[in-house]
C-alpha atoms as one frame of an Amber mdcrd trajectory, in Angstrom:
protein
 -18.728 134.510  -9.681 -16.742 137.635  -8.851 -13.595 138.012  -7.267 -15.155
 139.239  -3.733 -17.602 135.996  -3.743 -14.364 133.580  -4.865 -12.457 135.038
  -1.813 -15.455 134.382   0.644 -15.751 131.087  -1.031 -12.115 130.304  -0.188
 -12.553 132.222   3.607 -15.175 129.302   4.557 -12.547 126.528   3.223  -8.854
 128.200   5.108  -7.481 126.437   7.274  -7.687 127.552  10.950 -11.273 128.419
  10.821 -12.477 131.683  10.186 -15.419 132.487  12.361 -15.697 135.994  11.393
 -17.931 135.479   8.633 -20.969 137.161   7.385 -24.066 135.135   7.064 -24.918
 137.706   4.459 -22.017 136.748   2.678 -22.401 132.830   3.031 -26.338 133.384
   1.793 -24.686 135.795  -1.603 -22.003 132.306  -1.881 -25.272 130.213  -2.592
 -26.718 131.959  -4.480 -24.091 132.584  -6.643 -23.881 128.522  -7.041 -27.440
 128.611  -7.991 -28.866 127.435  -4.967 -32.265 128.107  -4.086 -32.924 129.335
  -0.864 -36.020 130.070   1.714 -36.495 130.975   5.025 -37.914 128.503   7.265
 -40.415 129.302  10.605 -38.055 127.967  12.943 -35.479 131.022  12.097 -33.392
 128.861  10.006 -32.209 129.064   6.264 -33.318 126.096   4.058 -30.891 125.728
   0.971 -31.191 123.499  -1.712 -28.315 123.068  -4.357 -27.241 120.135  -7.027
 -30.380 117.815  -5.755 -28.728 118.163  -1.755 -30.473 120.332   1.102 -29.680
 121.791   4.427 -30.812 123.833   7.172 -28.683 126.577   8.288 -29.345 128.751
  11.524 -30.211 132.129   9.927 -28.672 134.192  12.487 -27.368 137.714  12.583
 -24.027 137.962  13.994 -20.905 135.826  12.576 -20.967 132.556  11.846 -20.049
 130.018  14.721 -17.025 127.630  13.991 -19.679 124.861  14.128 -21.794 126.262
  11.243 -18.631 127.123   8.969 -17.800 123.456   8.773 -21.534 122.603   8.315
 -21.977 124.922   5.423 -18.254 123.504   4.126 -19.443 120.038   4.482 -22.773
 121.012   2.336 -20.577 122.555  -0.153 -18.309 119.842  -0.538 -21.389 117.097
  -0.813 -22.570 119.193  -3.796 -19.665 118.509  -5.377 -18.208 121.765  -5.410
 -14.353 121.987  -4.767 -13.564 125.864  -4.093  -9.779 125.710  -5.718 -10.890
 123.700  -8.459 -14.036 125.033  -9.717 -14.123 128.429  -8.420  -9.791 129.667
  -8.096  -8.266 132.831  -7.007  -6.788 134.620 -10.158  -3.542 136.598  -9.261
């Protein structure tokens, strides 16, 4: 993972929350953790990662509050742990 993806990985996990983020971005973030991902009728993203899967509004504009804590809550039930597995080099 490269340094941009680390920092959006990191963006979705700061503290207030940031809801000037990209769903682009969030989409590039699984993918990078190997997650497979397809779009679903309904106008939502399906993504399915470490044997765990979620539905995520696939939506255009930033993402909502709301949805940044869903897609942290995903990424935390996957077991991955941003400053852990995935730091910020200096």
């Amino acid at each position: 993972m490269n340094h941009h993806h680390r920092k959006i990985l990191h963006t979705l996990f700061a503290h207030p929350i940031n809801n000037n983020i990209s769903p682009k971005d969030v989409e590039s973030i699984f993918g990078e953790l190997g997650a497979e991902m397809n779009a679903v009728h309904s106008g939502k993203l399906h993504v399915a990662l470490n044997g765990h899967s979620a539905n995520f509004a696939h939506t255009h504009h930033s993402l909502p509050k709301e949805e940044v804590m869903q897609v942290r809550k995903f990424i935390e039930t996957c077991g991955i742990d941003p400053e852990r597995d995935y730091p910020l080099k200096p």
